[in-house]
C-alpha positions as CSV (number, residue, x, y, z in Angstrom):
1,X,54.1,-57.4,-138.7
2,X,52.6,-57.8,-142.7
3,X,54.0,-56.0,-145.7
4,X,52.9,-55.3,-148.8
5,X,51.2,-52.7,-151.4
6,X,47.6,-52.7,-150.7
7,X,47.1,-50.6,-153.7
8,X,43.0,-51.7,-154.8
9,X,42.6,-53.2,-151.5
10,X,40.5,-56.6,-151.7
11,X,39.2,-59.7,-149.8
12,X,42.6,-61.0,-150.3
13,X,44.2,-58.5,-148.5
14,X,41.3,-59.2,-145.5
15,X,42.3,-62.4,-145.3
16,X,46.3,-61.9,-145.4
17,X,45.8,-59.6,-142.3
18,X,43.3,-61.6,-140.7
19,X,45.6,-64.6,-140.5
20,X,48.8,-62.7,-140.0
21,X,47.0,-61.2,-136.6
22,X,46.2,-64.6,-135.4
23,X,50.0,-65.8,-135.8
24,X,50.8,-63.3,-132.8
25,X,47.8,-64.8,-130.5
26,X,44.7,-63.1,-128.6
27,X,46.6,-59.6,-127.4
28,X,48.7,-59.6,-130.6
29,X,49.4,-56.0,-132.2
30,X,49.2,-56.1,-136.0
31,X,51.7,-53.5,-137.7
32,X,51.2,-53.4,-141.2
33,X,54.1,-51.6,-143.4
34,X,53.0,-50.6,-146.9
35,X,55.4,-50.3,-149.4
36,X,56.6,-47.0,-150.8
37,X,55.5,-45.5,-154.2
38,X,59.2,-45.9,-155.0
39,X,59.6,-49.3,-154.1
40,X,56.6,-50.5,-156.2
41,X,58.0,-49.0,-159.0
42,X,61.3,-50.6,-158.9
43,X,59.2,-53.8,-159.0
44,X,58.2,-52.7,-162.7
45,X,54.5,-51.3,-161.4
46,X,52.8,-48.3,-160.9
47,X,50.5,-48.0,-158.4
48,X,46.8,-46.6,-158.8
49,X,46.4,-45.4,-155.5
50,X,49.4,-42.5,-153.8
51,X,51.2,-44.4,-150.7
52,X,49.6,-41.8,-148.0
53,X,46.1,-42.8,-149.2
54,X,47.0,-46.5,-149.1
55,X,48.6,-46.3,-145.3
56,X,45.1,-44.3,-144.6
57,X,43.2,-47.5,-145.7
58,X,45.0,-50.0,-144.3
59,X,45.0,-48.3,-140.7
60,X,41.1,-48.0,-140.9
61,X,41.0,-52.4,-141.6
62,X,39.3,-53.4,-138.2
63,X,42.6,-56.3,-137.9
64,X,45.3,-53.4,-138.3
65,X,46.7,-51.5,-135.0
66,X,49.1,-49.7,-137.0
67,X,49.9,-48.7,-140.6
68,X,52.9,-47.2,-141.8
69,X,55.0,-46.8,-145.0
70,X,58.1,-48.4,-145.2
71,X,61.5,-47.1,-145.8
72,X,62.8,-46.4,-149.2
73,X,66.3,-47.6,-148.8
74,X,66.3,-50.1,-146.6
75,X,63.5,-52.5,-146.1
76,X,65.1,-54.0,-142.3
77,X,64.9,-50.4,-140.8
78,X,60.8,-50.7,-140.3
79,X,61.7,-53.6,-138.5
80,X,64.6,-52.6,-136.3
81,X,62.1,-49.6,-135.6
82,X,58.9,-51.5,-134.9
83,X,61.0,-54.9,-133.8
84,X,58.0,-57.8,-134.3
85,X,58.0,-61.1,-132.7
86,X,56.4,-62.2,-136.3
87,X,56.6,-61.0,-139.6
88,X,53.9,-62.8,-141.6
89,X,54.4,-63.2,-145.6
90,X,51.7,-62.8,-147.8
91,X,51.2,-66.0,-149.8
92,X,51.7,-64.2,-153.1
93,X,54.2,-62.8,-151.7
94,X,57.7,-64.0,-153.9
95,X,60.4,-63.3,-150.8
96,X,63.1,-65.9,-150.2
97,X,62.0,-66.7,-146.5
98,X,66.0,-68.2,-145.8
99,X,67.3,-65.0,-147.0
100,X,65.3,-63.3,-145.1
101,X,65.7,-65.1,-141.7
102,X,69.6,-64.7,-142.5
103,X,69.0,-60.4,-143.0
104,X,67.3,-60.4,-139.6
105,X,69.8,-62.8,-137.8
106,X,72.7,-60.5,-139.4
107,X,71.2,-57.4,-137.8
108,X,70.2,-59.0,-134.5
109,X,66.5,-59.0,-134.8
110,X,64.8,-62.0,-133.4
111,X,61.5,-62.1,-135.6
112,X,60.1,-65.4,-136.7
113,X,59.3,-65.3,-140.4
114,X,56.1,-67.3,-141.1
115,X,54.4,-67.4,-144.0
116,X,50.2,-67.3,-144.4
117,X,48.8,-70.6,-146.1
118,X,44.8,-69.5,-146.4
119,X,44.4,-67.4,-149.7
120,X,40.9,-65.7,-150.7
121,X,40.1,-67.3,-154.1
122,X,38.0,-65.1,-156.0
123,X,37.6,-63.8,-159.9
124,X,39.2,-60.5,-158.4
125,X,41.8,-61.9,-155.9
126,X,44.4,-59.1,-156.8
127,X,44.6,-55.8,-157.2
128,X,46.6,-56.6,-161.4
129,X,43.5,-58.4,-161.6
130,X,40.9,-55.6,-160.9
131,X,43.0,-53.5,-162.9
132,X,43.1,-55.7,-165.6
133,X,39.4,-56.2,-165.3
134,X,38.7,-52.4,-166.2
135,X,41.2,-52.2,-168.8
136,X,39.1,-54.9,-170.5
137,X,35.4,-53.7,-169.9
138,X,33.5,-52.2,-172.2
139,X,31.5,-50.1,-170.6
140,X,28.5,-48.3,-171.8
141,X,28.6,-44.5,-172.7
142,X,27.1,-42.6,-169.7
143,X,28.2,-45.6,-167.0
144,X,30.4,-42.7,-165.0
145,X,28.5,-39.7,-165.1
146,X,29.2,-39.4,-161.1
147,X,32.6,-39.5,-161.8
């Protein structure tokens, strides 16, 4: 299992998913669980892209088996529901990996938490930064006319 937004998705996100399907071997199933418009929002962001068009992404990455959005109350009900041998943090991801493993332990569930190490270090490595990016540009009159 991997977690997260996936809002502007990005090499990044490739990479995340790429290494978190590895962790589970050569038959491994990859379910990703993208967070809920709500829950982004309680994190003090809005995000650009509506959490069924971001689940619709996600399941079409090549890695992913299956996408689905996560609860809205209670982050541990995906994975009682789905019940992963791994769940794979992001390495951006800012989780307290002991207070996690205590959460599952507490409800039963036997996942190991293991977080991915390999990060895709680019100019737009996040989806703040391409955000950022066309905050800042100037771009010249005419540049959307398709839009």
């Amino acid at each position: 299992m991997a977690t997260g937004t996936f809002d502007l998705i990005h090499p990044g996100h490739g990479l995340y998913l790429e290494e978190a399907k590895k962790l589970g071997g050569e038959d491994a199933r990859l379910v990703v669980v993208v967070a809920r418009d709500s829950t982004v929002r309680a994190r003090k962001r809005v995000p650009i892209v509506p959490e069924k068009q971001r689940r619709e992404v996600v399941q079409m990455l090549k890695m992913v088996d299956e996408a689905v959005l996560g609860s809205e109350t209670d982050m541990l009900s995906t994975v009682s529901k789905v019940k992963p041998d791994i769940i794979a943090i992001g390495p951006d991801q800012n989780f307290d990996l002991d207070n996690l493993r205590e959460k599952l332990e507490e409800r039963g569930l036997k996942a190991e938490v293991v977080k991915v190490k390999g990060y895709h270090r680019s100019t737009l490595d996040s989806s703040c930064k391409i955000i950022k990016k066309i905050k800042e540009s100037d771009f010249p009159p005419g540049s959307f006319k398709h839009c």
